[in-house]
Backbone as CSV, one residue per row, in Angstrom:
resi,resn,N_x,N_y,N_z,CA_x,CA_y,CA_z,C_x,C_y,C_z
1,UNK,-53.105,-40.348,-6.715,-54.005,-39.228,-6.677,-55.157,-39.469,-5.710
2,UNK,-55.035,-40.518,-5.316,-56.425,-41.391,-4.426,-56.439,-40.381,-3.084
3,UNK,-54.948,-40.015,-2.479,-54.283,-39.241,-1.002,-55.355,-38.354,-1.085
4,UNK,-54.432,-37.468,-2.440,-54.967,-35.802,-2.376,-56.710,-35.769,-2.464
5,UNK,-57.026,-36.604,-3.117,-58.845,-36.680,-2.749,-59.650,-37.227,-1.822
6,UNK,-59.148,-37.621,-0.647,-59.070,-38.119,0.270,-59.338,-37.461,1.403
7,UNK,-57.911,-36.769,1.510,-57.137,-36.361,2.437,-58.170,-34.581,3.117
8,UNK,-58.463,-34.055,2.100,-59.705,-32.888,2.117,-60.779,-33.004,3.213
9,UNK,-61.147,-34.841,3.020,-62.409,-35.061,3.642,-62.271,-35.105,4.786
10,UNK,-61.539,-34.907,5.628,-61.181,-35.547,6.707,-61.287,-34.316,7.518
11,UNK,-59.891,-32.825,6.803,-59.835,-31.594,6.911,-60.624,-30.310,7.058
12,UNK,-61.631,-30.676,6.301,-62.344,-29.421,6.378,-64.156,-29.589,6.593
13,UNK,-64.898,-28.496,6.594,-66.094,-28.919,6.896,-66.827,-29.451,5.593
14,UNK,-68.186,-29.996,5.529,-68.861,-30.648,4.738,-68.531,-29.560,3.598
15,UNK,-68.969,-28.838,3.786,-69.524,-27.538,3.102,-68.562,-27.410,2.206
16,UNK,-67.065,-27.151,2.347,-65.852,-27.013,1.751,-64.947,-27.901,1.211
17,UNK,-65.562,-29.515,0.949,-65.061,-30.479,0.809,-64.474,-29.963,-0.720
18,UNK,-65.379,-30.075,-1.764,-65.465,-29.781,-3.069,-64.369,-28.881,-3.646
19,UNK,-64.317,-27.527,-2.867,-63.184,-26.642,-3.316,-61.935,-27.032,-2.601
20,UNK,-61.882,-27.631,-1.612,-60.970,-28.602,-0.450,-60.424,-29.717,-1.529
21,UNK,-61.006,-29.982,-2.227,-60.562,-31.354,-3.461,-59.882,-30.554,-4.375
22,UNK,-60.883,-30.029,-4.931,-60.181,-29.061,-6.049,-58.856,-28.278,-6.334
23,UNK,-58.459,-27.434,-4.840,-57.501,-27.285,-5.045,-56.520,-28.243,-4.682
24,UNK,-56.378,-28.862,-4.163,-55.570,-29.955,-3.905,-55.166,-30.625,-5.001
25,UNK,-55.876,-31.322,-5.477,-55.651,-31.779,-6.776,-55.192,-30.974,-8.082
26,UNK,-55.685,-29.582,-7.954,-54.781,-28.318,-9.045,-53.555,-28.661,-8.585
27,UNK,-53.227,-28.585,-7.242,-51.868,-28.108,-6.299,-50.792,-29.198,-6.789
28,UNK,-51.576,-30.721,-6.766,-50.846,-32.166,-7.015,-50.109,-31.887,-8.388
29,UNK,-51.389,-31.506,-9.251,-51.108,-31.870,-10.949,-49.557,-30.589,-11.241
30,UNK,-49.584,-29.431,-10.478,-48.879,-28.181,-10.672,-47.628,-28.482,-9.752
31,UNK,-47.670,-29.147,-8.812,-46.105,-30.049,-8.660,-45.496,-31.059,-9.126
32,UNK,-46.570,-31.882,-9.748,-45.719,-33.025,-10.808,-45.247,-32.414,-11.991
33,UNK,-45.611,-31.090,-12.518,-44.752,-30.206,-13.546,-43.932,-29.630,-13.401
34,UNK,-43.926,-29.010,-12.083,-42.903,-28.321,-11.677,-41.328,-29.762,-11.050
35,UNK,-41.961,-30.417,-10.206,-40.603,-31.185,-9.916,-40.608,-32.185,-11.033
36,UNK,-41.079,-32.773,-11.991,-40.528,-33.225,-13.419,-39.240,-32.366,-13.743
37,UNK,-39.970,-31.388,-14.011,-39.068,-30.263,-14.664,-37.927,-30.244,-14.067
38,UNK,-37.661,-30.155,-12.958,-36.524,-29.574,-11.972,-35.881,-30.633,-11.855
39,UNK,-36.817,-32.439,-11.674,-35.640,-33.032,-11.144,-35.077,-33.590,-12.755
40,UNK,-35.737,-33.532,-13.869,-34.595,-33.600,-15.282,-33.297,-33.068,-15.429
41,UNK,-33.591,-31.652,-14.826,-32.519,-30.700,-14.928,-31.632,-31.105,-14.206
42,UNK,-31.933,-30.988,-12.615,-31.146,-31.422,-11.739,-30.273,-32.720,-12.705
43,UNK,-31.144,-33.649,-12.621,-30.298,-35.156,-12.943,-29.240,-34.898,-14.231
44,UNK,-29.816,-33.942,-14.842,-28.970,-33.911,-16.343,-27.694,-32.987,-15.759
45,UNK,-27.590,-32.028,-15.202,-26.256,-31.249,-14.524,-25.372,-31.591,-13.920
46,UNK,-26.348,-32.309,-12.793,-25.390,-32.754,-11.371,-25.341,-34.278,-11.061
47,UNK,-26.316,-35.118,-11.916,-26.324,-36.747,-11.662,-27.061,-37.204,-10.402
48,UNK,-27.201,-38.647,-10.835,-28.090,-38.936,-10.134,-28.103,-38.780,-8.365
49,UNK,-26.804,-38.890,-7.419,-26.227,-38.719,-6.611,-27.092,-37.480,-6.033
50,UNK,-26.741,-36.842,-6.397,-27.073,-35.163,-5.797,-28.594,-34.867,-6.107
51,UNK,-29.180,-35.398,-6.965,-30.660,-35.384,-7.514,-31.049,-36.331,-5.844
52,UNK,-30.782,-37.534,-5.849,-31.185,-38.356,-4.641,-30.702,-37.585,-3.548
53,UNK,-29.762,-36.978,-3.237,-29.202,-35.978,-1.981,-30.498,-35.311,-1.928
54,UNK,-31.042,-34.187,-2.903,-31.742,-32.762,-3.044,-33.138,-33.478,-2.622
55,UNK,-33.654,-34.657,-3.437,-34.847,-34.772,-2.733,-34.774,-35.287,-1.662
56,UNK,-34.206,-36.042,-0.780,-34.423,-36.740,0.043,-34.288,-35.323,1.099
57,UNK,-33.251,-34.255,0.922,-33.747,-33.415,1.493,-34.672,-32.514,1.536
58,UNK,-35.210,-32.261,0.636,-36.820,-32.352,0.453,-37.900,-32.956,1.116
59,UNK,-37.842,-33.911,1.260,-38.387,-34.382,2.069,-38.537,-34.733,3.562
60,UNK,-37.314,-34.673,4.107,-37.032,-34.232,5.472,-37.615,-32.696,5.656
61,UNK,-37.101,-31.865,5.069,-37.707,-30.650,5.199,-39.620,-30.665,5.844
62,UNK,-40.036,-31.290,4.105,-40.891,-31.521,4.325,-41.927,-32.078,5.511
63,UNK,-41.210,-33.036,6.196,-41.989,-33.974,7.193,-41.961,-33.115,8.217
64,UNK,-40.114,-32.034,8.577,-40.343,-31.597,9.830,-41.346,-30.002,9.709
65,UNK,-41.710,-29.717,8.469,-43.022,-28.525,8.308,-43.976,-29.424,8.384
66,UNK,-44.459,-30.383,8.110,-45.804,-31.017,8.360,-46.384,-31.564,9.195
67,UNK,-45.192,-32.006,10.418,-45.124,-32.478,11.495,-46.131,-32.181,12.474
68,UNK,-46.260,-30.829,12.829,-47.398,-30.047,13.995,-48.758,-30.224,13.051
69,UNK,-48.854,-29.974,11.823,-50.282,-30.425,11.165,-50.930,-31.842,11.380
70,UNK,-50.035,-32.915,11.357,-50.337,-34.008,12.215,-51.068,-34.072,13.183
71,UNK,-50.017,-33.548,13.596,-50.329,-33.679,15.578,-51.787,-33.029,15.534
72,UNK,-51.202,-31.613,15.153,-53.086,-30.770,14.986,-54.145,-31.934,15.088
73,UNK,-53.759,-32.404,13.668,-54.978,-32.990,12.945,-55.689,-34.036,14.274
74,UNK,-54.505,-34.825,14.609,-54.674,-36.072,15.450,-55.649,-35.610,16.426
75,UNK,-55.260,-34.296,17.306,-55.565,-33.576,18.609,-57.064,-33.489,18.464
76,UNK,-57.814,-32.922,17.098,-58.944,-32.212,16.838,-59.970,-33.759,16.077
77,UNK,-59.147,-34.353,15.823,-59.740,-35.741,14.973,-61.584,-36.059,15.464
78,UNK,-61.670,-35.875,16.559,-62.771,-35.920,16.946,-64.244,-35.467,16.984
79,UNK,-63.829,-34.122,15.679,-65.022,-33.011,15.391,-65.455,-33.395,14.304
């Protein structure tokens, strides 16, 4: 949880740090319920195999949508 409170400060201006945390950390706590949930199910239907398939594609997904936010971030790092 250390990332998501972190990760705000870096992002946004002084001013917006606080609600910049806040939701982030709503956002964290409201996906560890949601993919709990999903990957039980998953694992209990389809086994562990396809549970490890689904996220790992998940996560590729993931990296190549987050990818240009990087870069962004890297480009502007200096303000």
């Amino acid at each position: 949880m250390v990332c998501t409170g972190l990760a705000p400060l870096t992002m946004v201006p002084r001013r917006a740090v606080a609600s910049a945390v806040g939701l982030t950390g709503a956002m964290s706590y409201f996906g560890a319920v949601i993919t709990s949930t999903l990957r039980g199910w998953l694992t209990d239907k389809m086994g562990w195999e396809v549970t490890f398939i689904f996220w790992t594609g998940c996560a590729v997904v993931a990296l190549i949508i987050l990818l240009p936010l990087i870069k962004n971030q890297q480009l502007h790092s200096e303000i």
